[in-house]
GUMAR-911414 format. One record per residue (C-alpha): x, y, z; residue in three letters. Coordinates in steps of 0.05 Angstrom, whole numbers, padded with zeros to 5 digits, always signed. Layout:
N
XYZALA;...
END
This chain:
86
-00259+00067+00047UNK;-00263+00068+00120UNK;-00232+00122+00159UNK;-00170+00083+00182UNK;-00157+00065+00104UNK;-00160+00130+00076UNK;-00116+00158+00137UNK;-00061+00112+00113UNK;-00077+00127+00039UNK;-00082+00202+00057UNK;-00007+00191+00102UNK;+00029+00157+00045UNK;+00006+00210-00011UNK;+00015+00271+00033UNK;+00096+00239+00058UNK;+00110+00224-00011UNK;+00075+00277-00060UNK;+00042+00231-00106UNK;-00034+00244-00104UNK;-00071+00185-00077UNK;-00113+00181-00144UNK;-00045+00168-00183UNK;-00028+00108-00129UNK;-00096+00089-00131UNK;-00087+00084-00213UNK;-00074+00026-00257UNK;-00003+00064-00269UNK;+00052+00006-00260UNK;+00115+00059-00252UNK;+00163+00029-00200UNK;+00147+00094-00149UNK;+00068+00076-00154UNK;+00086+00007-00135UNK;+00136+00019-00080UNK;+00081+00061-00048UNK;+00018+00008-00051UNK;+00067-00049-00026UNK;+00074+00004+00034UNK;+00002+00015+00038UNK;-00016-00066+00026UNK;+00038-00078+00088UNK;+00014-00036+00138UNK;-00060-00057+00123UNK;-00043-00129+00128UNK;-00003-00115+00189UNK;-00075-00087+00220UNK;-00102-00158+00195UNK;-00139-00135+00135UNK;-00157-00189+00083UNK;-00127-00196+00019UNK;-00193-00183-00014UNK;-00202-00126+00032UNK;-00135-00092+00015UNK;-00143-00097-00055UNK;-00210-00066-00049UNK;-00167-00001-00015UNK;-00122-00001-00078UNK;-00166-00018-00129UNK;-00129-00080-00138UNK;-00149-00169-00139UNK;-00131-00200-00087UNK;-00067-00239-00128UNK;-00043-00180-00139UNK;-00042-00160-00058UNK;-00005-00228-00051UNK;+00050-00193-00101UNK;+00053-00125-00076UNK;+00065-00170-00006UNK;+00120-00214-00031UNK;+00155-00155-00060UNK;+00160-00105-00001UNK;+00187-00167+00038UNK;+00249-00182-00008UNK;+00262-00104-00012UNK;+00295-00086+00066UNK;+00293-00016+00048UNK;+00217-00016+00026UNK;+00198-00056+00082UNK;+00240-00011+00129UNK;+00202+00052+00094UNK;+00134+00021+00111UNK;+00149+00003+00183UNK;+00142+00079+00201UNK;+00061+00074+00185UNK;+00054+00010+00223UNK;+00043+00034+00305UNK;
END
């Protein structure tokens, strides 16, 4: 991971107490999600590829494309993320 992904990583997991190796996990709990659709967002936002993304979260690049479509039907998610993207 380059420096900029792991700051983002490292942001996330340090603002939310969830180690980055648990969000970084195969775990599919609904707090795990929220918080790679959050880290998948502001990545994208810094025009990262999908392929590139999901090599940040361990993740194909379909699945990207979900954690992308989800954080932008969920206003409070998206509004949650928006605080990382500057």
């Amino acid at each position: 991971m380059s420096k900029t992904e792991l700051d983002i990583v490292d942001r996330v997991s340090g603002d939310y107490g969830v180690p980055k190796e648990i969000i970084l996990s195969p775990r599919r709990q609904k707090e795990f999600v929220d918080l790679r659709c959050i880290i998948a967002y502001v990545l994208r936002k810094r025009e990262y590829s999908l392929p590139e993304i999901g090599r940040v979260l361990n993740r194909d690049h379909t699945t990207v494309i979900n954690l992308l479509k989800r954080i932008e039907k969920d206003l409070e998610l998206k509004s949650r993320a928006e605080k990382y993207w500057g």
